[in-house]
Each structure stands twice: as C-alpha cells, then as structure tokens.
N, C-alpha and C positions, 0 to 999 in steps of 0.2 A: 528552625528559627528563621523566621524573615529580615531580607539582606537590610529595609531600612530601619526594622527594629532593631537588629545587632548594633547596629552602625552608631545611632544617633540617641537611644536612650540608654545605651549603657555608657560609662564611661569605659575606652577603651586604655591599658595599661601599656606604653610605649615604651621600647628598650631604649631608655633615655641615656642609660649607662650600663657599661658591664660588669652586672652584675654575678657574684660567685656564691654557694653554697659555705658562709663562712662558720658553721656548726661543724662541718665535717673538719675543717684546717686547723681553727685557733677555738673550738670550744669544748670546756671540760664539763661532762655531764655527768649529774646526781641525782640521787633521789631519797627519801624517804625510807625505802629498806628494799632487798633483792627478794624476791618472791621463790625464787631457786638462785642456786651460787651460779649456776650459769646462763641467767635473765639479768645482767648487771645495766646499769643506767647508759653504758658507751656503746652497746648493742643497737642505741636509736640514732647516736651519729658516724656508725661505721661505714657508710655508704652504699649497704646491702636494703635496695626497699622490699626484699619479699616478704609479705605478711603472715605467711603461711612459720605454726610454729611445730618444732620438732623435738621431741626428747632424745631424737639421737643425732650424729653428726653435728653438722653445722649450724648453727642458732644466731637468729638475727632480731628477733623481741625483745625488748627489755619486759620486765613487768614487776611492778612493785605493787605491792597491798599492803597497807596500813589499816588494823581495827580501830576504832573508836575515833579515832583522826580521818583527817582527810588527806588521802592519798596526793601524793605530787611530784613529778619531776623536771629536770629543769637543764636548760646547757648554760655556762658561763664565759663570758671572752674578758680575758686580760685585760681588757680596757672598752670604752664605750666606742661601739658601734653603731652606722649606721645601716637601719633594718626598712627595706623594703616589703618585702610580701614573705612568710611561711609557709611550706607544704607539709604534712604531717599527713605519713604514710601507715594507717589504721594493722593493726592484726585481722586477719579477714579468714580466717579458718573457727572463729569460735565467739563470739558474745558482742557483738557488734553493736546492742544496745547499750555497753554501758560507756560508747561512747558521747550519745547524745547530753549534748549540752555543758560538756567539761571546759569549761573556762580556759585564756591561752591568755598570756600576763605579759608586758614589756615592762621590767622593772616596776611592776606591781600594779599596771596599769592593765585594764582589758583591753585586746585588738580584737576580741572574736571568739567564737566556739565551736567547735566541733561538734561535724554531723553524724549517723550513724547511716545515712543514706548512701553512702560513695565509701568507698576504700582509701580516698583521700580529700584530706579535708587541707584547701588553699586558701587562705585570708592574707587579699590583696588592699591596696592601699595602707599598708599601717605606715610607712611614710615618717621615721623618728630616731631617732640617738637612743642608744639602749645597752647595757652590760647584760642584761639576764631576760634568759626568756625561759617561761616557766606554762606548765600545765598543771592545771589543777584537778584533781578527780570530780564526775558528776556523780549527786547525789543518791543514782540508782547503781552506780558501780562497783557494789558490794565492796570500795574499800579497794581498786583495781584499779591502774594504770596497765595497757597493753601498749606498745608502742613498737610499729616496726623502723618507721624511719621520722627523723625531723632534719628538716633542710632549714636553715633561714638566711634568706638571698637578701647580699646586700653591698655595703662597703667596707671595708675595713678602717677606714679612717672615717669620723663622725665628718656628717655635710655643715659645711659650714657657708653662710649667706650675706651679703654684704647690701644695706639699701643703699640710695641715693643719695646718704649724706654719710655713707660710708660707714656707719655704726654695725657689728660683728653680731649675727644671729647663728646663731649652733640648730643643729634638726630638731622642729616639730617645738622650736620658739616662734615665738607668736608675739606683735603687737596691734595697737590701733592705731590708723593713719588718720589725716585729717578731717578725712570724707565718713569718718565712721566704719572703714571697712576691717576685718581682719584680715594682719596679715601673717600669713606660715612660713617659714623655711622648710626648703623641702630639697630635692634633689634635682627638680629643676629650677631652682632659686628660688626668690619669695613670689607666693604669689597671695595676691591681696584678695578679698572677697567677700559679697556682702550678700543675705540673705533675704530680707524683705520679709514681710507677711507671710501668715499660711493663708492660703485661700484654695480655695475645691475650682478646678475645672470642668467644662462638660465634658462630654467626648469626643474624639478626635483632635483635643487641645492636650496641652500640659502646661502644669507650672514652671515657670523660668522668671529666673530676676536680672534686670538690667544694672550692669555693674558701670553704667554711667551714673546710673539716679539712684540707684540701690530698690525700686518699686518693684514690686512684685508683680505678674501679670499672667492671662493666661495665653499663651500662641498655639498655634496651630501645629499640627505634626510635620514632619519634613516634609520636602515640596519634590517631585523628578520631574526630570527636563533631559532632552535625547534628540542629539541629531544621529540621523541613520541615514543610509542606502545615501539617495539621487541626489544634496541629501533632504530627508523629509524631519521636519521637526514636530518636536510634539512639547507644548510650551508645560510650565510650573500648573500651570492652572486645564492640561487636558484638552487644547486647541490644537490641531492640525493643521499643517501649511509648508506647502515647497517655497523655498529662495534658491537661485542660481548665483548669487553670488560667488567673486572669488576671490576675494578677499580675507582679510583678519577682523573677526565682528565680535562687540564685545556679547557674553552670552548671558552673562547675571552679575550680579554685582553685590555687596553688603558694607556701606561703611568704607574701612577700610582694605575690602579684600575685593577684587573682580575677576572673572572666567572669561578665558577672551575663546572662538575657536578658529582657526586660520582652514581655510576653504580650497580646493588646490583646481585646475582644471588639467583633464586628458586628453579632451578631443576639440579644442579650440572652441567650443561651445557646451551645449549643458549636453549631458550632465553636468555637474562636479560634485567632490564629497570633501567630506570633512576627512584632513591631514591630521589633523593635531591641537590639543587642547593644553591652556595656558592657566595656571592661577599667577597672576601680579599678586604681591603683598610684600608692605616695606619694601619698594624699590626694587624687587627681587625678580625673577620671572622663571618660574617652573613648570618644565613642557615634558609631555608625554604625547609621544607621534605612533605616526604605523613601524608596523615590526620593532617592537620594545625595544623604540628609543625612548630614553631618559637625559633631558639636560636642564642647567640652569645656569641663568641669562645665556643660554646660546652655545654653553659648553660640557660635553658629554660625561654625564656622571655614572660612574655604578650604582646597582640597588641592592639593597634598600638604603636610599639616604635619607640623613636624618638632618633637619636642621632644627636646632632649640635654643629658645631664647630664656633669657632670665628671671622673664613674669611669667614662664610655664608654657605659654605658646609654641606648639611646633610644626613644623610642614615636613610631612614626609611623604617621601616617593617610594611606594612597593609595589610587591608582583604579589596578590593575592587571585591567581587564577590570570589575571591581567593586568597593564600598568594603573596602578591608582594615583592621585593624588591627596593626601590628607592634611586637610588644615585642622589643628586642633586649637583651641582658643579659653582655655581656662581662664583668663584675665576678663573676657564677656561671656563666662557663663555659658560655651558655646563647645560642647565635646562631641564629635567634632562640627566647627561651623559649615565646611560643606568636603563633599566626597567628589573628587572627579574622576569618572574609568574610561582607559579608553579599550576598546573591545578591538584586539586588529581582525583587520580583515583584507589582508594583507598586503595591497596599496592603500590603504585609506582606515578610516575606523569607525569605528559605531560611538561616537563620544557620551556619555550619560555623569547628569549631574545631582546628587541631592545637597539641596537647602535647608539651612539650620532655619526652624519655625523664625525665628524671631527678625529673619530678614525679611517676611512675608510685608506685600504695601513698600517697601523699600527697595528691591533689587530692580535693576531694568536692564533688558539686549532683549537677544534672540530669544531667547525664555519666558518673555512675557512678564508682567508686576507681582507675581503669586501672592491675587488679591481674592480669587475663588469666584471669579468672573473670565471665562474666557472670550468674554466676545470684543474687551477691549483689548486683547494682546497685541493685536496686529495697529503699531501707532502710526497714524498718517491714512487708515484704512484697508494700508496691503502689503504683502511680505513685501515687497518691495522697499515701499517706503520704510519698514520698521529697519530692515536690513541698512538701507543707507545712512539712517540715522546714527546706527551704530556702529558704524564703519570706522574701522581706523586711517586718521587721516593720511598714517605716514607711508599709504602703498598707493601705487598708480594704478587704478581699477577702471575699468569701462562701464559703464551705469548696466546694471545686472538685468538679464533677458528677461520678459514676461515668461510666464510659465508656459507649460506646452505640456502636450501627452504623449510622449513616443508610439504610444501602441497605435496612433495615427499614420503611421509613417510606414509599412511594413501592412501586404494584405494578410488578414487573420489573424495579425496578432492580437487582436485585442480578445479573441475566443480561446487562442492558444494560453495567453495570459490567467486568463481567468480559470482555464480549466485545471492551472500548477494550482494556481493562489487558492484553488475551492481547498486545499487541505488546511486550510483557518476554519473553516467549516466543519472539522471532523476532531476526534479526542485527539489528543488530550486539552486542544487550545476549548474546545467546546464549554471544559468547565471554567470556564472564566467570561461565558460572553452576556452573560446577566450582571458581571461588572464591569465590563468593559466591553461595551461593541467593538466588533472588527470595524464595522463603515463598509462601505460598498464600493465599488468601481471608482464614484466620484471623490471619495476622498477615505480621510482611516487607513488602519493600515492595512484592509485590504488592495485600496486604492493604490498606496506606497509601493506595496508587492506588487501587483501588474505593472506600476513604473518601471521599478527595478528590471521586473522579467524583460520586459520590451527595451528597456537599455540595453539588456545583455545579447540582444536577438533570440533571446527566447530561450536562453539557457536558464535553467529551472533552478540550478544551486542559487540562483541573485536573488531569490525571495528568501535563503536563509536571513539575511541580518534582517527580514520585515519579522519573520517569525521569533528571532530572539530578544529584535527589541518589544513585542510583543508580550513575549514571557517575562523580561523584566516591569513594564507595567504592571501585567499582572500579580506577581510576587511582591511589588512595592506596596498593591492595593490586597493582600492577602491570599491571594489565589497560586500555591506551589506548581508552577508548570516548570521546576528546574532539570527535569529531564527526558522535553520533550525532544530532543534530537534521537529517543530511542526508536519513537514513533516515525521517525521521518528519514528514510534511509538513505537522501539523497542530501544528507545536510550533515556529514563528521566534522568535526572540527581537526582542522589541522595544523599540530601541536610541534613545536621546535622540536629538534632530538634530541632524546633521553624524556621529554615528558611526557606526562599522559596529560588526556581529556579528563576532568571528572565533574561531574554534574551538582555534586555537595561535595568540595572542596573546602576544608578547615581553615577557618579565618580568625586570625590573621594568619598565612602561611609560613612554619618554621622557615628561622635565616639563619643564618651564621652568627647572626648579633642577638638572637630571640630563639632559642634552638628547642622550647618546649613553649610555645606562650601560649596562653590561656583562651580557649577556645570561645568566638563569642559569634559567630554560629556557621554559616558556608555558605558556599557561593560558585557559579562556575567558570571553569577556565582551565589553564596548564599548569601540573603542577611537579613536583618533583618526586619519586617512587621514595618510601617512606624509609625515613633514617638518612634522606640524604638532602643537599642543601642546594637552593638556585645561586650561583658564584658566578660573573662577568658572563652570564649567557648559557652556564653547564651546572650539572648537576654533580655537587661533589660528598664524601664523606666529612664525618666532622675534620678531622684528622688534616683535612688539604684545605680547609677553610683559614682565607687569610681574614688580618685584622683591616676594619674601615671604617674610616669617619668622613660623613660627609661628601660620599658617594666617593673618596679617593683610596686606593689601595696603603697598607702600609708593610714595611717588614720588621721580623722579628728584632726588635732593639732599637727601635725610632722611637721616638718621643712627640707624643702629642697632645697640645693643649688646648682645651675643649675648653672654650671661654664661657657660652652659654652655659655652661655646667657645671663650669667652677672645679675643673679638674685638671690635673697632670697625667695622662697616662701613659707607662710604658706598653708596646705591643711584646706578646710573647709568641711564642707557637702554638699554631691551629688556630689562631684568629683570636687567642685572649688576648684582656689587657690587663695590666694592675693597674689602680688611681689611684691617687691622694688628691685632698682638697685643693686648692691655691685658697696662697694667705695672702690674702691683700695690706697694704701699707697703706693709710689713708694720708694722701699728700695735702703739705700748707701749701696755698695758690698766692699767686702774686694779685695787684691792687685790680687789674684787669681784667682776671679770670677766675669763674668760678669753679665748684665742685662741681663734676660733670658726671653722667653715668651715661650708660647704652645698654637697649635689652639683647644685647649681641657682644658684650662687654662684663668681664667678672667683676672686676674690679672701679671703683670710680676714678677718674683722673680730673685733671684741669685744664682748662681747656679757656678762650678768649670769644673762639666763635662757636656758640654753642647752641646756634639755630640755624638748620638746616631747608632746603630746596629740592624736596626728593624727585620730583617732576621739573625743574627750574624756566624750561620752554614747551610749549605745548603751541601745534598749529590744528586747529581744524576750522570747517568749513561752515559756511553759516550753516541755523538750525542745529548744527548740532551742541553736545554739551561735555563738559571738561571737568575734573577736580584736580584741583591742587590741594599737595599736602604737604603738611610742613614736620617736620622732625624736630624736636626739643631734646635734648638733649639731659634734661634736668628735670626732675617733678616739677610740674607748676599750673597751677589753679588753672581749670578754664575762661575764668573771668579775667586773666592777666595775660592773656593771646587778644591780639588784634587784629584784624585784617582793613588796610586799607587799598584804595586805587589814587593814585593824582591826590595820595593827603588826604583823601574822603574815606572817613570810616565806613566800613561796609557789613552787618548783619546778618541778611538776606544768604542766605545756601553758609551757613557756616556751622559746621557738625559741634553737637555736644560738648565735644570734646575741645571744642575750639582750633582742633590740628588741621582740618581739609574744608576748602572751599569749594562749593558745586557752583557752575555757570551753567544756565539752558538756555535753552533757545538763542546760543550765541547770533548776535549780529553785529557791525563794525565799532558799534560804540563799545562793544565788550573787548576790543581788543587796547593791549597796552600792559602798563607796569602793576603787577600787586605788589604788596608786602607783606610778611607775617612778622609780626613781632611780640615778643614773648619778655614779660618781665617775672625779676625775681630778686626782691629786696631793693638793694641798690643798684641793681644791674638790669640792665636790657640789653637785646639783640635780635636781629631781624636777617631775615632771605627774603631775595626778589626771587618775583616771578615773572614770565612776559607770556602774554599770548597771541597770536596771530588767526585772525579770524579771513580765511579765501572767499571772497565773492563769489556767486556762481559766473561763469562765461554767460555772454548770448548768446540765449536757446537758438541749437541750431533747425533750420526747418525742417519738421518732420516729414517725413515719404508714405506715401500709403501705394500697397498694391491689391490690383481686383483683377486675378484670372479670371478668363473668358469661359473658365468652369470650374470645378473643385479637382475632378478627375476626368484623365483622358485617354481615351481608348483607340490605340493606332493598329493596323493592319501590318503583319510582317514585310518585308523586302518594301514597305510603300514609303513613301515620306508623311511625317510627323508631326504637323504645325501647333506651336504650344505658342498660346499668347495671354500677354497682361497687361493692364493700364496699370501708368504708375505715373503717380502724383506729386507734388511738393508743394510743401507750404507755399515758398515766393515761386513756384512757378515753373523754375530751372532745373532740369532735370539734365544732365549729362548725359545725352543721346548716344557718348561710347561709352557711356562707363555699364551696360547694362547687361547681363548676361544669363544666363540660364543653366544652373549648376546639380550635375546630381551628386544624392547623400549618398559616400559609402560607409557604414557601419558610426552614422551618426553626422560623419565628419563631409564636407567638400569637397566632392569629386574631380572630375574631367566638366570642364563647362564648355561652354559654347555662348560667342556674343551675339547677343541679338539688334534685329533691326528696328527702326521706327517708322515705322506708316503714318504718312499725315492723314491717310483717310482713315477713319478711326479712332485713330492718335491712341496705337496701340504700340508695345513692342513686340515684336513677333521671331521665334528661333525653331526654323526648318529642319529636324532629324531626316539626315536622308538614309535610307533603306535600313530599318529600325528590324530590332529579330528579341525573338523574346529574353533575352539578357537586358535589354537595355530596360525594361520594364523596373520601377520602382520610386522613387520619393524625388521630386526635385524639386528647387526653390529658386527663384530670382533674386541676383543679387544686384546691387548699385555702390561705387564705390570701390576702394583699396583701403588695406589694412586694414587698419584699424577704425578704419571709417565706413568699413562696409555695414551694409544695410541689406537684410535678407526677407524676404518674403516668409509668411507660412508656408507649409511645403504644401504640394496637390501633386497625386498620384499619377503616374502613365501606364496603362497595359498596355502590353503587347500581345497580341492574339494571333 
C-alpha cells in the first residue's frame, strides 16, 4: 500500500485511550446450545486465540449449532459499556465459509460482519455504549457458530460527553446543532459533522465536504512537499529550486494550522540544511528535529505524544520508521489534514510534507500554492524572494546568498559528481523515470545530487538523501522504490541501537499505548525487532513499558486527568491505565459571565473573559503577511465575530469562520490596534491585537567584482599575481578593507590583503613562491563580519 494512500484516504484509528479486552474481564458468554459439552460459549472469551480445534486435550472453540433456527452467541457485561472496535478470532482448521457474512449486533444493532477471507475479522469504528454483543449465524452455516476467540476493546465505564451549554450526552448519542450538522458522542468528545451532497468525482480528486458550509465538493488528492540535502526543495505542485536561507520559513499553511521549517547553517555560508520542522496549531507549537528530537512549544516530550481535543481533533507526534507529525482534524473533515516526517540524517534532516486536498489554492511558504501550476511557486520570481516573504520576523537573518554550484569550486568535481549521481540512471530508480524525470545537471534531483556530492568534497554517501527523497516522490506518485537501498550499497541507513532498518515497516508502529494497531500500510525507517516496544529512546518488552500521556512519563498509582477526553485514569503496571468518565457539574454563572467551554476543557465553566488573543503582538516586515486569531471560548455564529482596526469594521482576509484575520502585503498603514469581538445573547467580549510593521533600512550600495580572469594558472616557487576590479554603487570602496581569501572545505581560509593600483584601478594580491598546495578556490572579500561581501570564487593552479 502507498505511503499517501494509507495516510490520507483511510481514516486512521488513534489510541486516544486505553483501551482493554473487556469480554475476557467482566463478560459472561452464551449461546444457543453447546455443539459438544466441551465447545461451551466461555471457550470464545478465555483468552486463548488458537483457531485450530482439538478433540483431545486442550480446546479453545466454542461452537454452537442450532437446526431450524438461527444460530447465535453472545458475551454480556454487568452493565453498559463503552465499545470501541472488536476482534473476532475465526476457527481456521475447518469451514471457513460459513463464516462469510454473519452479522455482529451491539445490543441488537449491526456494527459489521464477518469475513471468511482472514482468520480474523476486526470491525473498527463502532464508536457506542453497549451491554451485549452478539453474533449471529450466516445463512450458509449450516446452523454453525465456530468461534475461537472475541475481544471487544473498550471502556468500562460508558463515555459520557458534555457540549457547550453543558447538556449530558452518553456514547453514540447524537443531536442537531444549529448549522444543521450532526452531532456524536464519542470517546473523543462530541464531534459535529455534516455531509453534503453525493456527487461523483473525476480522478485524481475525491469527495470531501466542508464542515464550514456543509457543500460538498470535489478536491484534489494530497499534495508532497520536501526539503532535502543543500537544502533543495521540491514544492506541492513538483517545482525545484535551492534557497540558502537561514532561518525559520513558514512552509505551508491551511486555515487554521501552518508548517514552519527552521534552516541551521555549518559553514558560515551555504550550504545549510533543514534542522527541524514545526506544525503551530492553537497556539501550540510541535517540533520534530535531527536525531529524534521531539518537543512542544520548546520542551522535550517522549513519544508517542498524544494531544486530543474535545471536537475529536488530535496532534500526534510518533516514531513510525521516523519522527512524524500528525494532525488529524475530524471537525473539517480532514483525517488527517497534513503529515509531517522528518527523515534524520544525522545533523540535519530530509523534512517531507503531505497536504490534505482541500488546502489545495490556499496554503502558502516554501511549498508553493498547491494550485497544479508550478511555474508560479517561486512568489517575487525567485527562491529568494519567496523565502524572504516567508520568513519569520522574530530571527536576525542576513538577506540569504544567491545560489551558486559548488562543483564549481573543486577541479573535476563536477565529472566526479555526475559519475556517483549516474546511479539515478540505473534500477531500480529507472522504473519511475517515465513519471518522474530525474532532471539533469542543471536542476531535478539529479542536479540536487551533484550539489550535495560537491558539498561533501565528493564523498558519494551525500547523494543518499537525493536518492531517498527521490523514492519518496516516486511512492507518493505510485511507483514502489521502498527498497532501493538494496541496490545501492553505499547508502545503509544508520539505525539507533537495538533498531533495525526496514524498508516496509508496519504503520502505524506498535507503542506501549497501541501495542497491536491496525495495520494501514508501511513505510521506511527504524524500527523496533518484533514484540517489543520504542520507550524514551530503547526498545523494551511489554512488561517494562511505562504508562504516558502526553509525551510525560507516569508511575504506577498516579492519577491522571485526561481532559480532552473526558477521563480519570489511574496508571497500573507495564504501562496500563484504568478510566472512568469525569462527570461534569454544569455551574450557575454570575451577571458577568457566561457558560464557557474549551476544546482542551471536559467540562464547561464560567468565565467573564471569554475571548481570547492567541497571537496578541505580531512584528513583521513590510510585504510580508500575518493572521491573527482569536479564541472564543463559547459557540457562537460566525456572523457575531467582528473584526475592527481604529473602530473601523474590517471584512477583507476574515476566515469563514470569523476566528482569524489575514494581513498581506503588510505596509505602515497596516500597523496598529485590531479587535476581535464576539457576541453572544446579552453578552460581548473582545481581545486586542497590535501589529508592528519594520520598514526596510536604506539599501546599502551594492559592490560588484570583475577578476582580471575566471581561472588562473601560476608556476611553482614563482609569484602569483591575482587581480580584481571592484566596484560600488557611491563609489567608495574601502581601499583596506579588501582582500583575497582561500576556500577550505567550503568555509574562509588564510587570506591575504590586497593592494590598490591607480593605474588600472585594480586590486591586486601577490602569492609569493606558490607550490601546488596552495592551488584551489578563492574569492575576494570586502568588509567585516557581518558585513562582508564576497566575490564568486575563480580558481588558481598550480603547475
């Protein structure tokens, strides 16, 4: 199964809670009649799943047959539970058809039916409060129930759900809100939803409905997006292009949720690579860096963390092969809205994004519009300008270097280069190049590759990340090249201790919290050797698994309360927990305050200010562009949010939803006071906002330099005369500040200053008795620090 098929058209099943086998604990099983006195109905909840049946020794089937009736059995719990997902563990030694099609009942209700194609049949989502869960015989089963094992995972205490006005929903109760939508109780709270139309899409689209408008419409399949190596990006829409930035840029965006990636530099000049990739959402900010770090806002969590809100939303951070990001967004219709991985590589990382279709025409950074136009990605005309645009204001950055090609720098390499990079040219990358060109020298990722190789001085392993973010393009667009590192012997992946590499890695990867979950398809990466579990960095048995929530460790007899979720739990040993609901008390508020809620909040309170400032100051620089968003606190109509500036109602960039204001093309008159203010009944309340918009400085004059050649070829023991005009806008050129610097291994060597000749009006710097060492890249410089100003490089032999 392909990585962004699994991902984004199934719904993915999150261990939102821990869940137990409560058929084996608290359920009594019956049936219809015992087929032999030692095939009894408790045979299916004894916790032996072997299918296989025996008439001697040990027996673990039940099996009832009823003539003229229809066969049935059933397990019962003391009281009503709630039921998440069932696994029903088939007899597989004998008549497997007369499983097909036997009915599975939640208090008399169908969740599902059994297949006869697998040995176990798992019907996920049932999602409901239930006493009885029952199988019914199918019609070709001669009158047969076989049954080796039934699990059914859930809670012991029924889910219970509280809305915003505080009124008591029990599991898989259901109302209509005012918008028309339905809403469920579920286990991750209520979550509301609305359908729309059927209508057919073409292909490459799908059906999705907008849980703003409730419209039905067709979008486009997900979108990948991937910075790699030097580093080189590859936008939503399949456009190429290096930025040297070094900074924090934002990379895509939706709504309410944006990808930032933060850019690091090694050698005081470019290269640089991508450090670490950011999802913001709700004020939050969840980072995954090199060497599987995992934090949020800024503080180091274990994985897998889970955060879940109350409308069913959750952001989780795991180790599937690699660190992921997962935003999942059932409230818009959005499972999940985007995926971020990052791939370490072991200062730095290969970051890769996919986009839920329906952000497509609306996201904007590094990524491009994912409009299925890539010639407008580059906004302003060049990585350059698109990178600055999207720059975050609040770092001190140097305006980012024009590109360049290292294989310039270094004789040969650009043959050496090309000669690693020609294995894009051979299997297994070959079958994929009728959908996806490599590109050549000047760009693509073969281009990428000889980048990388000449960064490294020509060390061959630097084209691995060109070749893997390769493979994943291809697997996004259908083409399986998941294990081409068999073909390429100079490319292992090198795996923390205790893990392996594996090339089709089970996704989502057993945790401590999810210790069997339901396969929705693979992926590669490190993983842990089977039956055992990734814990604070090692790989443990169940047995040493502690209990976590929320990326924090707990011990045995802590008490934790899981507010998105509407739970109490204690921690036991090996990492269980028991839950019970939380019962909410719905409080009478004073004349001031209203009923309040939060999707990060079980229960509702009262509250006086109940409109929030989740961004409250925001600076950036002209041109660029900003959203503010405001937090309510309470349901309330989008027509009862306001947004004004200086008293003046304001329109223009105000989201659907009424909660977030866009500014573009900021300039001085955008700066100043907003408000958001939110009413509801008798009651309003509002949060400021301010903005600060930086003028640019006065451009300072540019310098231009023109060697007296490109390359220059000196005799040994002789002296070495290297000269350059060098120019400035006003004229002034700092006659000491100039000098003549060779490159070691990228970086600023040993220089020498040079002089200025009026005849000529050249600078000129004399190597005296030069030997073939000194042979290789140097540049002119002008200036200190941070104010330096450097030539293109031009070569020197020595012969």
């Amino acid at each position: 199964m392909l990585l962004h098929t699994c991902i984004f058209l199934v719904a993915l099943v999150p261990a939102l809670a821990q869940f137990e086998n409560l058929a084996q604990r608290l359920g009594t099983a019956s049936m219809i009649d015992s087929f032999y006195t030692h095939t009894g109905a408790g045979l299916a909840i004894d916790g032996n799943t072997n299918g296989k049946y025996t008439s001697h020794g040990d027996h673990s089937v039940a099996i009832s047959r009823s003539t003229g009736v229809g066969a049935w059995w059933k397990v019962t719990f003391p009281q009503p539970v709630y039921i998440d997902n069932i696994v029903i563990y088939h007899r597989t030694d004998c008549c497997m058809s007369r499983y097909e099609n036997a009915k599975v009942l939640v208090d008399g209700n169908e969740v599902g039916v059994m297949l006869n194609a697998e040995a176990i049949t798992t019907i996920s989502g049932v999602n409901r409060n239930g006493r009885e869960v029952q199988i019914n015989g199918a019609p070709q089963s001669d009158g047969f129930i076989q049954l080796a094992e039934v699990q059914v995972w859930g809670l012991e205490e029924d889910v219970k759900c509280y809305d915003s006005d505080g009124n008591e929903y029990r599991g898989r109760e259901s109302y209509t809100d005012e918008d028309g939508k339905t809403c469920i109780c579920g286990v991750t709270g209520i979550v509301c939803r609305c359908e729309g139309e059927n209508i057919s899409c073409p292909a490459g689209s799908y059906r999705w409905t907008d849980q703003d408008t409730c419209v039905a419409q067709c979008i486009r399949n997900p979108a990948y997006c991937s910075s790699s190596g030097d580093p080189h990006y590859r936008s939503f829409d399949g456009r190429y292009y290096d930025f040297h930035g070094k900074c924090t840029y934002q990379a895509a965006s939706c709504g309410d949720f944006k990808v930032n990636f933060k850019n690091i530099d090694f050698y005081n000049r470019a290269p640089r690579f991508t450090l670490r990739a950011e999802l913001i959402f709700k004020g939050i900010t969840y980072t995954i860096a090199n060497q599987y770090k995992a934090e949020v806002n800024g503080n180091s969590v274990q994985v897998p963390y889970i955060k879940t809100f109350t409308n069913g939303d959750t952001v989780r951070i795991v180790n599937n092969g690699q660190l992921e990001i997962i935003l999942t967004q059932p409230s818009k219709g959005r499972n999940p809205a985007v995926l971020i991985r990052a791939v370490n590589a072991r200062t730095y990382i290969n970051a890769e994004i996919w986009l839920h279709g329906s952000c497509a025409d609306l996201t904007e950074g590094l990524c491009g519009n994912f409009n299925a136009d890539p010639n407008d990605d580059l906004t302003g005309g060049s990585p350059n300008s698109l990178g600055t645009l999207h720059q975050l204001y609040d770092e001190s950055c140097p305006a980012p270097p024009n590109p360049y090609h290292p294989c310039n720098l270094l004789p040969g390499a650009k043959e050496e280069a090309s000669r690693v990079c020609d294995d894009l040219k051979t299997a297994p990358f070959t079958d994929c190049h009728s959908t996806i060109p490599i590109g050549n020298e000047d760009g693509g990722v073969y281009g990428n590759c000889m980048t990388d190789v000449c960064n490294c001085l020509l060390d061959r392993s630097c084209a691995c990340s060109q070749y893997d973010n390769y493979a994943s393009s291809c697997i996004d667009a259908g083409v399986d090249l998941s294990n081409w590192r068999a073909s390429v012997d100079y490319c292992p992946f090198d795996c923390p201790d205790g893990q392996v590499y594996q090339s089709a890695g089970s996704m989502p990867a057993p945790t401590c919290l999810d210790r069997e979950p339901e396969e929705t398809g693979t992926t590669r990466g490190c993983f842990c050797p089977q039956g055992q579990f990734l814990q604070d960095g090692v790989c443990v048995s169940a047995n040493d698994c502690k209990c976590l929530y929320e990326g924090v460790f707990y011990d045995p007899g802590d008490e934790i309360k899981k507010e998105g979720e509407c739970q109490q739990c204690t921690c036991m040993e090996a990492g269980e927990m028991t839950c019970t609901s939380l019962t909410c008390d719905v409080p009478t508020c004073a004349q001031d305050e209203i009923l309040a809620s939060r999707d990060d909040l079980c229960c509702p309170y009262c509250e006086s200010e109940w409109v929030d400032a989740l961004n409250p100051e925001e600076t950036i620089a002209q041109g660029q562009e900003v959203t503010f968003t405001c937090q309510v606190n309470t349901k309330v109509a989008s027509q009862d949010i306001i947004w004004t500036k200086d008293g003046e109602e304001i329109s223009e960039g105000v989201s659907e939803d009424g909660l977030r204001l866009k500014i573009s093309d900021a300039t001085a008159d955008d700066e100043g006071q907003y408000t958001c203010t939110a009413t509801k009944g008798e009651s309003s309340n509002a949060a400021n906002f301010y903005l600060s918009v930086e003028m640019p400085p006065p451009q300072l004059p540019s310098i231009t330099f023109e060697p007296a050649q490109s390359s220059f070829t000196c005799k040994a023991k002789k002296k070495c005369k290297i000269s350059f005009t060098v120019s400035k806008e006003d004229g002034k050129v700092d006659k000491k500040g100039v000098k003549l610097c060779k490159l070691v291994e990228l970086t600023i060597g040993d220089c020498k200053k040079m002089k200025f000749k009026k005849k000529g009006k050249q600078f000129i710097a004399k190597l005296k008795r030069v030997k073939e060492a000194d042979s290789g890249a140097y540049v002119c410089v002008v200036g200190k620090g941070d104010n330096e100003v450097m030539s293109d490089p031009v070569t020197i032999t020595v012969e």
